[in-house]
C-alpha positions, -999 to 999 in steps of 0.1 A, spaced: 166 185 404 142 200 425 138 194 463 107 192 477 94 191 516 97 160 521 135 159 505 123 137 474 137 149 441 99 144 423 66 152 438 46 123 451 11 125 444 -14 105 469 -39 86 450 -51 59 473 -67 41 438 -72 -3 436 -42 -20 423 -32 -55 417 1 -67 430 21 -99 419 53 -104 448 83 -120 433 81 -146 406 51 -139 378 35 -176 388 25 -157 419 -9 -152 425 -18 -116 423 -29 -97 456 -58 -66 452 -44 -38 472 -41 1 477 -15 24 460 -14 50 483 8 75 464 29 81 427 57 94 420 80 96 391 106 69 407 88 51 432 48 41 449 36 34 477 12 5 485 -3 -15 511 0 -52 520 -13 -75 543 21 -94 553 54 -77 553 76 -84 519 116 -83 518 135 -57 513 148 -61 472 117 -85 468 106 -77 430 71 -71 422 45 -60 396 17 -33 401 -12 -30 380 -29 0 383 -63 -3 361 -77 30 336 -103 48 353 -115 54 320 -106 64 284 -88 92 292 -62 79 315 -38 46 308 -37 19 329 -2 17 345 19 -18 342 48 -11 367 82 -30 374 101 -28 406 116 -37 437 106 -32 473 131 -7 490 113 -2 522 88 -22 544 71 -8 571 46 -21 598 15 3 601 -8 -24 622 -13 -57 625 -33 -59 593 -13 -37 576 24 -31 560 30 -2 537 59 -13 511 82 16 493 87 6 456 114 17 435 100 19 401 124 0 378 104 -2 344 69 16 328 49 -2 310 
């Protein structure tokens, strides 16, 4: 695979685009956040409160019109970090596409 700067084997691409998140069971309500960036295996989005590390979740990410897909994604939280008080930035490991 190929290596880029930052070491990851897929390029991330920063999108900073409205998603919807649901954090561990489905019966959750579902939080509107930011998805910062994409990449093949993983995302990264923003969160008011700070979520476990291996914490499933579900992000929606909405068409912007007819010529892109909306994005139904499966995964697991891999990394939490604090960026301010109001604000934690969660790794996602991308587990399933819908």
């Amino acid at each position: 695979m190929i290596k880029y700067d930052d070491n990851r084997d897929f390029y991330r691409m920063m999108i900073n685009t409205q998603v919807t998140v649901t954090v561990g069971d489905e019966v959750n309500s579902p939080i509107a956040t930011v998805c910062r960036d994409l990449s093949a295996t993983g995302m990264a989005i923003e969160m008011p409160n700070p979520v476990t590390l291996e914490t499933p979740v579900r992000v929606y990410v909405d068409a912007t019109g007819n010529t892109i897909p909306s994005l139904d994604v499966k995964g697991v939280v891999v990394r939490c970090t604090k960026e301010n008080e109001e604000c934690y930035v969660l790794g996602i490991n991308i587990l399933k596409l819908d």
